[in-house]
N, C-alpha and C positions, 0 to 999 in steps of 0.2 A: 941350816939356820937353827939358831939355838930357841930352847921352850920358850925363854924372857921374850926372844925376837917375837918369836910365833905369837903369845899372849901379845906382847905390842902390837903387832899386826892387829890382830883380831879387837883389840880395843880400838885399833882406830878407823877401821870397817866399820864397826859398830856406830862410834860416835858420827860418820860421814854420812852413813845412812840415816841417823835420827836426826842428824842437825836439819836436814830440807825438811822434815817433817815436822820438827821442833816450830821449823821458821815457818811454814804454812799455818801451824795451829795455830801462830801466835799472830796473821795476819790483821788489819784491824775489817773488823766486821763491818764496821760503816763504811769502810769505802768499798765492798762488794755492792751493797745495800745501794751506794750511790753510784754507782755503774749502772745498777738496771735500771735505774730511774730516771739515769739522764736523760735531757731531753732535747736535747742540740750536739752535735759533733763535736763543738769543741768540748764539752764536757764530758764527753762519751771518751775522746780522746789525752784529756788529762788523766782519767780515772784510769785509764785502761793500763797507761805509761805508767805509773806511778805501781800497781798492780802489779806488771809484768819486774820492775825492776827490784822487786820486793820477793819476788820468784827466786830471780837469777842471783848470782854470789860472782862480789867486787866489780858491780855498772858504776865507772867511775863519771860516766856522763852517757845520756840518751837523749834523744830526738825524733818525736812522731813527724813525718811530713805530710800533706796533703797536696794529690794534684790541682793547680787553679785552674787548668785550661785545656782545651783541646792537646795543645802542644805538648802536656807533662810537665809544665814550668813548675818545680817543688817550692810549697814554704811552708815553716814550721809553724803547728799547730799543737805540740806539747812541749816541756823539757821538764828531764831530772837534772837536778843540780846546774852551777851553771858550767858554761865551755867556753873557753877562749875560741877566737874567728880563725886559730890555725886549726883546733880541734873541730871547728862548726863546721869548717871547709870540708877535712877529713871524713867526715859522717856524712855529708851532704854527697860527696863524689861516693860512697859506696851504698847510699840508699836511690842514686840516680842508678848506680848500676845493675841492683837489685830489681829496676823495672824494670830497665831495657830487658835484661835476661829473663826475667821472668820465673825468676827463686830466690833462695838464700846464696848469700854470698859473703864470704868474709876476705879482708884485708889486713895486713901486715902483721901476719901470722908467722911465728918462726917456727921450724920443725924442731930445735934440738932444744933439751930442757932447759940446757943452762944459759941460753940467750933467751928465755921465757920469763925469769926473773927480773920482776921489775919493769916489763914490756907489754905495752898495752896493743892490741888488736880492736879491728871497727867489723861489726855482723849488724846484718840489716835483711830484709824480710819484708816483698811486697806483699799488700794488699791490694787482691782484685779480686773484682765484683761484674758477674755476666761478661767476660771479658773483658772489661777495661780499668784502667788501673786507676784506684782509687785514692793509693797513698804511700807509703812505708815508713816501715820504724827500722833505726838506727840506734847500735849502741857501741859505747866504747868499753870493752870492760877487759879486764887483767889474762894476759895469754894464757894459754893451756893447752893441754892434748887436747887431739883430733878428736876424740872423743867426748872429750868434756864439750868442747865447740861444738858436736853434733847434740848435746842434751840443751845445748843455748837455743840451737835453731827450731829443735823440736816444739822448746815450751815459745817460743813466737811463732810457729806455725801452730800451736792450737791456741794462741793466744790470738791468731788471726782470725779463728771462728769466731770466736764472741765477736770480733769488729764485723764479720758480715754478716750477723745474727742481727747486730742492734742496725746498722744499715739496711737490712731486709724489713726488719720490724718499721722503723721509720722512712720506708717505698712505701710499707703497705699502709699504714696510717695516714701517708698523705693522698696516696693514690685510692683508700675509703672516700675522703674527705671530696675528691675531683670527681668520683663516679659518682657519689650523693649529688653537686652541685651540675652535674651534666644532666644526671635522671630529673631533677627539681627543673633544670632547664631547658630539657624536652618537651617534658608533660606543660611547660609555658608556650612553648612556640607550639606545640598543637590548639591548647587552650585559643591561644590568642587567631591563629589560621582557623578553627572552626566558626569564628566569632563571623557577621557581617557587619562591616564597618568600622569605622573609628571607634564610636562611642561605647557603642557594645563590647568590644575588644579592652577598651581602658576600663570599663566595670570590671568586666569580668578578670581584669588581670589584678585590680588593685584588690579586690573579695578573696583572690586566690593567695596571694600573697601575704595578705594577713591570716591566713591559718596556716599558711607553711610556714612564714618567719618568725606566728606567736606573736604579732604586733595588734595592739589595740585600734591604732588606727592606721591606716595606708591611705597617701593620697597622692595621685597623678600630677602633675601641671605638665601645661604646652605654651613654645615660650619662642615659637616660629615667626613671628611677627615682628615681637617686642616683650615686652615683661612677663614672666608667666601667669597662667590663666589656669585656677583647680577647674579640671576638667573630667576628675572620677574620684570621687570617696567611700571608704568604706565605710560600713556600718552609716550610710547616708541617711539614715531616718533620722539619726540620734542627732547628726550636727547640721543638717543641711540649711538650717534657719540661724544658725549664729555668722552675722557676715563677720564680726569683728574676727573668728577662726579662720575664716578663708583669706580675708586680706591677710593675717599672719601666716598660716601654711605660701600662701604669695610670696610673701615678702622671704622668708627664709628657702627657698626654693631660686629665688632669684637671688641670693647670698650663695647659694652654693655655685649658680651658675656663672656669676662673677669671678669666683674662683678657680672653676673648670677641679674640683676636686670636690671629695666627699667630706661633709663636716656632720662632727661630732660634738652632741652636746650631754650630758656633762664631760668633758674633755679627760682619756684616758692618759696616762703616764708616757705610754709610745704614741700618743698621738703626734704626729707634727702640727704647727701651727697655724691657725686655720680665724680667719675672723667669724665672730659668731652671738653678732648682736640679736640681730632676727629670730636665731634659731633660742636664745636666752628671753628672749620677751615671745617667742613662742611657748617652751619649756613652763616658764610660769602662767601662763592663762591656761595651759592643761597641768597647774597643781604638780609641779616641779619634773615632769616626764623625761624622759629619756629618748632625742632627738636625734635620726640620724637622715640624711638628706645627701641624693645621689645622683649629681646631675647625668642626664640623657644628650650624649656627643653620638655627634654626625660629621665626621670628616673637622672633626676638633673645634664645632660648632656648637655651642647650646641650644636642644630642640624641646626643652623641658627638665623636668626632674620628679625621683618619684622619694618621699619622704616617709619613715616610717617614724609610729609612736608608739612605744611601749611606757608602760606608770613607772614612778618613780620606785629606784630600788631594782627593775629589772636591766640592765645594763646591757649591751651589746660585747659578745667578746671577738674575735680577733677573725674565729672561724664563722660567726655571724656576719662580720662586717664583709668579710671576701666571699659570702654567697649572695650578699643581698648586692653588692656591686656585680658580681657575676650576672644576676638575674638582671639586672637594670642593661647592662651591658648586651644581652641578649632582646632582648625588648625593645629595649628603643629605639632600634632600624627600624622593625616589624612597624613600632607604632607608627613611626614618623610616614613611613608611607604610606599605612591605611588615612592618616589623614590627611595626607598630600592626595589619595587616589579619591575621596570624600569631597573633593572640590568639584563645584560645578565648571562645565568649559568652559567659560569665559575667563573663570580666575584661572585657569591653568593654562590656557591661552598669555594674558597676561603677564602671569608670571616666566613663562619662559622669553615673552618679548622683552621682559626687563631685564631677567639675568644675561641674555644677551648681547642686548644694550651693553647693561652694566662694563660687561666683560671687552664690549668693543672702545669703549668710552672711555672705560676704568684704569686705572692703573694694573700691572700686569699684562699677563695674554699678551705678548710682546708677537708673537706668532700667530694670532689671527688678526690683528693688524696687520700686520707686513703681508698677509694672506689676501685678505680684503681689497689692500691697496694693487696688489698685484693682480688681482682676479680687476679690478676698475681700469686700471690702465691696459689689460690684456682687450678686454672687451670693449673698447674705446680705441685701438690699435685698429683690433676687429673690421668695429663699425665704421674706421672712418678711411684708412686705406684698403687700394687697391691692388689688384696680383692678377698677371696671365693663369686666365682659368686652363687646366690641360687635363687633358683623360689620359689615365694610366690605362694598361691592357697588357696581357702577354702576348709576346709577338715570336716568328720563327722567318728564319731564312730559310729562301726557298729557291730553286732554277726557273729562270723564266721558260726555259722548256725541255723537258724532262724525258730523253728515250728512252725506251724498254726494249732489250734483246729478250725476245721470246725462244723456246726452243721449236726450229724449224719442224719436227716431226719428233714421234716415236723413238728413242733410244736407250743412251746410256753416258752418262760423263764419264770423259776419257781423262781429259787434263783440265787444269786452271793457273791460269801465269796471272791473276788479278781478282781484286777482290775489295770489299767497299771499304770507301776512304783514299785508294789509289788514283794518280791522277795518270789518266792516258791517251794518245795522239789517237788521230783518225787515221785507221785499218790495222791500229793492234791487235792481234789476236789474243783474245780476255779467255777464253775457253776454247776447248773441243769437243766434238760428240764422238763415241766409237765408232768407227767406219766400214769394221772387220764384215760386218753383215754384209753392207751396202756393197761394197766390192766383192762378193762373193755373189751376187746378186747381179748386180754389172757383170761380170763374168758369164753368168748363166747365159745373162740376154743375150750378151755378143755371141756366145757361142753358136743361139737358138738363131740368131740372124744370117749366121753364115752358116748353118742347117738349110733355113727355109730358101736361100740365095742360092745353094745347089740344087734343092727341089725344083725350083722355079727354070734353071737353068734344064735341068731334064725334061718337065716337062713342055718349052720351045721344043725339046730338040724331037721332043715326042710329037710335036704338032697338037698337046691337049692344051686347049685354050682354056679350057673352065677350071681345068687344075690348074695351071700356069697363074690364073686368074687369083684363085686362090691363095696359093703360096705368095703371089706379091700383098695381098692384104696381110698375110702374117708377118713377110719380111718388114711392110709398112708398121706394124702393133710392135714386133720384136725394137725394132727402131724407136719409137717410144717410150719403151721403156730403158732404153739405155740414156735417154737425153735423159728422160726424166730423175736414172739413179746419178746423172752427171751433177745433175743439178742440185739433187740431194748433198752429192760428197763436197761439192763446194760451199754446200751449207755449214757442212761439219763445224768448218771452224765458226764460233763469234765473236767478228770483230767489231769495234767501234765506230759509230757513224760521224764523229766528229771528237774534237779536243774536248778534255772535259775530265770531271773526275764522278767516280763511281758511289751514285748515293745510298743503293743497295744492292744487295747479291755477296754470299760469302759461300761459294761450293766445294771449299777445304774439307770440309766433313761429310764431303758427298759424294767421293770420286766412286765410279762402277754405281750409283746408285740410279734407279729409273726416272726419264722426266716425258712428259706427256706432250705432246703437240700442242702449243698456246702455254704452256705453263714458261712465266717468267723469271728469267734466270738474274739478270742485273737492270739498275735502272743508272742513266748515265747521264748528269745535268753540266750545261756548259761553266765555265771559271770565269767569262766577262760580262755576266749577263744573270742580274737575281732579281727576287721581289719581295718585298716584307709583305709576310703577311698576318695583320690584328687581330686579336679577339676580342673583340669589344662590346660591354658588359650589353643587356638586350638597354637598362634603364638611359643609356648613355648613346645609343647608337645614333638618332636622332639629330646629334649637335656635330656628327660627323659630315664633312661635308667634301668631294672632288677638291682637292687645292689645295687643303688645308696644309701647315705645312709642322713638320716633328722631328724630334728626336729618341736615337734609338741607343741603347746601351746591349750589349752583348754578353754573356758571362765568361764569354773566350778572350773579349777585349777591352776588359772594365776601364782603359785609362783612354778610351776613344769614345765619342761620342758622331753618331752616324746620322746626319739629317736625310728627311725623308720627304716625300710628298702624295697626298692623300690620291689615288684613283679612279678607285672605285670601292662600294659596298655592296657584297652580295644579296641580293634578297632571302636568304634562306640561313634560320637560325641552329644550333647547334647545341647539343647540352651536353656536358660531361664536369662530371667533378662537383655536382651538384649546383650548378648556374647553367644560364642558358646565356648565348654570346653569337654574334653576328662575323663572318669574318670580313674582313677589309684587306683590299688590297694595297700598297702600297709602293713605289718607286725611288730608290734610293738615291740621291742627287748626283751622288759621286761616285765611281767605282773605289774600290779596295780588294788590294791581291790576297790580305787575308781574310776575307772571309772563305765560308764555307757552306755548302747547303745545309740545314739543321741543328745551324746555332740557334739558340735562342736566348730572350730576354725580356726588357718588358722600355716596348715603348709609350711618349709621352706628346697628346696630340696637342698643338696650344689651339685654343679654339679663342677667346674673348678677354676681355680687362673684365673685372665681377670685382664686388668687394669679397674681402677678405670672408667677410664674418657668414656671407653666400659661400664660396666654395668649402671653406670647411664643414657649413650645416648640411647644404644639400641633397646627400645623402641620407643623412637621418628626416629632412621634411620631408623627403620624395617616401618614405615608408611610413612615416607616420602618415602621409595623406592616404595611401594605399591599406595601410590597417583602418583609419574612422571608416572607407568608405566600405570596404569588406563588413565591419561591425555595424554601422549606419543605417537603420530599418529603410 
């Protein structure tokens, strides 16, 4: 490279680096000045646009957006210069994209120099605040290196400080403003809960309120009836004797409540519009004052209003008027029920039999008519038809007679071919006991008998009579016990003493295991032959009677219904389950093959014709008579 070049070069380093700093120093000063100042978004958001594109070199066109919505829906809230709706498009789709990702980003950037000439690209740059996105700016400005692009991006991410600087400043300014009007509206609803009663409560809140708001005068009205009524003023020594001010605080308190909105007198610039005769022939009897009147909603009801007055010249400004509606807004529940609870019983008696009324008679309440009407015809159903009264009860099948193979003696289970739930003929064999003993045993005897049967024999032949004698008493005992181990091993097995099926006994898990003499091994209930048997509660037993006649539902055969016929009832009651209950026997009219012993279910006894409105109380009289008389001195 030659000197000249080199000098070129270097002059134009030179001028490249003075020119941004040329164009900084020569920024306009007021519009810094008016960035700090602003005092709303969009202004915060022109100034800042304008600012940044004054930074940058060739923004042929930019666009600040703001999110409106949960969803991210962008709309523009600045612009440099203006854009055509193909360019709006173009900035719009890459300042959308900017948020989804969540950085800078640029669009239709070319890499090689000489397609950069004349070729515009789009950079854009979210703004987020505590995580969530607040907004982005978009520019359209002249391509360039990668580099130059990354100095674009830089000076909008620190151009994105100052945006979360004056948005943090203006959280905290507003979020001062909410903590002031929550602490002013704490120290109220203490004030006013410390207070007993109505009256006390509206002193003492209208005396508080005029040294917190700075108002000369504060005054209550209650407006529950009909027109409102001052029911607390402050500074009351001073005006308590001019009625002409009380009908006028009246009268413009009942102007606000016709409105259901706050009216301002002398009427500011942002006021909307508001009528305000009352509060203008109030104004002048207090020497041209400064009125403002806030009515007191309950369920979007006017329950009063609380009006404040300051002199003429002191004016209400914007963050006055939204404390003192905040405080009213906090109050006026409070109030309205200490003077609803202020009433003697009769009026509050009354008043609930009128609202009511009102409510059943009224228009509306479409649903406690049709309630009413329903609940009249239900109990009128009730009282005038009749129904088979019946007693419910749990009930259980059962065998009308039920055998028990016990184990004949001392042993051991050998085998088992049955087991419950099985149905089996008379003289199956259901089990065996081990027999190994018992014929070892039988062996003995016999042996010992044809022992004592050669003794005996020797001694005829000896001529000894008293031995002889002898030995036949043994051979007789020996004898004995052989019948008797006979009798044993035909015990062994246990079979069935009739047709029938097995309603307990399972000795699958007992084989080899010991059973005792009288301990019961199965229990065997016949298949043609059952009996229902009731539980029937103790309050209800009474109405039971032989003959009666029911029905029975089984849980095995819910699509059958089993009539029955009443027996007997035992005299001896039973308790489990926390009731106590009588059982009854019963007899089924009909047989059925499927039943079972130890279904159960819940049968239903009919006893009488009753009215209706009888068997469904019944129950609940029969305990309320049994609780007065328990309680009853």
């Amino acid at each position: 490279m030659s000197v000249s070049d080199s000098g070129a070069g270097s002059a134009s380093t030179a001028a490249a680096t003075a020119e941004p700093e040329q164009r900084i120093a020569y920024l306009d000063k007021a519009l810094w000045n008016r960035l700090a100042s602003a005092g709303s978004p969009q202004e915060m958001a022109e100034f800042w646009l304008k600012l940044q594109c004054s930074m940058i070199d060739d923004v042929a066109h930019a666009v600040l957006y703001r999110c409106s919505d949960e969803r991210g829906t962008l709309l523009p809230a600045a612009f440099w210069f203006g854009a055509s709706e193909q360019r709006s498009n173009a900035l719009l789709k890459t300042a959308q994209r900017a948020i989804t990702e969540g950085k800078g980003v640029v669009s239709g950037h070319r890499t090689d120099a000489a397609g950069r000439a004349g070729h515009y690209c789009c950079s854009a740059y979210p703004f987020i605040l505590d995580g969530k996105s607040w907004g982005a700016v978009a520019l359209e400005v002249a391509d360039r290196s990668e580099e130059q692009l990354r100095a674009v991006m830089r000076q909008l991410q620190w151009g994105a400080a100052w945006i979360e600087v004056k948005l943090r400043q203006q959280q905290a300014s507003a979020g001062d403003q909410r903590r002031a009007q929550s602490i002013v509206a704490l120290d109220l609803i203490g004030l006013l809960l410390d207070e007993q009663g109505y009256a006390a409560s509206a002193q003492a809140l209208v005396t508080e309120l005029a040294v917190r708001v700075e108002c000369d005068l504060v005054a209550l009205g209650a407006a529950a009836e009909g027109p409102n009524r001052v029911t607390a003023l402050s500074h009351s020594a001073e005006f308590g004797k001019q009625m002409n001010l009380s009908r006028a605080l009246a009268a413009a308190m009942d102007e606000a409540c016709d409105q259901k909105a706050a009216v301002l007198v002398p009427v500011g610039d942002t006021q909307d519009y508001r009528i305000t005769l009352a509060h203008e022939t109030l104004s002048r009897l207090l020497d041209d004052a400064v009125i403002l009147t806030i009515p007191l909603l309950q369920r979007d009801r006017p329950v009063g209003a609380l009006l404040f007055q300051r002199a003429h010249g002191r004016a209400f400004d914007q963050a006055g008027i939204d404390l003192c509606d905040a405080l009213a807004a906090v109050a006026g529940p409070i109030l309205e029920q200490k003077r609803r609870d202020d009433r003697h019983l009769l009026a509050k008696t009354g008043d609930s039999l009128r609202t009511q009324l009102q409510r059943l008679l009224g228009p509306d309440f479409i649903g406690r008519k049709i309630a009413l009407i329903t609940i009249a015809l239900v109990v009128a159903t009730f009282a005038l038809l009749e129904d088979r009264y019946r007693i419910s009860a749990p009930a259980r099948i059962e065998g009308r007679v039920q055998r028990a193979l016990v184990a004949p003696f001392d042993g051991y289970i050998a085998t088992q071919t049955a087991r419950a739930g099985d149905q089996v003929k008379k003289g199956e064999v259901l089990a065996t006991l081990d027999s190994r003993d018992l014929r070892l045993e039988h062996t003995r005897w016999i042996t010992t008998r044809a022992q004592r049967i050669a003794e005996y024999d020797q001694r005829i032949a000896e001529h000894d009579r008293a031995g002889a004698n002898i030995a036949k008493a043994q051979i007789e005992q020996a004898g004995a016990h052989v019948a008797l181990l006979d009798e044993q091993l035909k015990r062994t097995e246990l079979v069935a003493a009739f047709d029938g099926i097995i309603v307990s006994g399972d000795l699958s898990q007992s084989i080899g295991a010991a059973v005792n003499r009288g301990d019961e091994l199965f229990r065997i209930a016949p298949l043609d032959s059952y009996r229902v048997m009731l539980e029937v509660d103790e309050a209800q037993v009474l109405d039971i009677e032989p003959g009666q006649q029911g029905q029975l539902k089984v849980a095995a055969l819910l699509d059958q219904t089993l009539p029955y016929t009443i027996k007997l009832t035992t005299p001896i009651s039973e308790a489990r389950d926390g009731r106590n209950f009588f059982r009854v026997e019963a007899e089924l009219d009909s047989a059925n093959g499927q039943l079972r012993p130890g279904m159960a279910g819940v049968a239903k006894t009919e006893i009488e014709s009753r009215l209706l409105i009888r068997i469904w109380s019944q129950d609940l009289l029969d305990w309320i008579r049994l609780k007065l008389w328990a309680w009853w001195p």
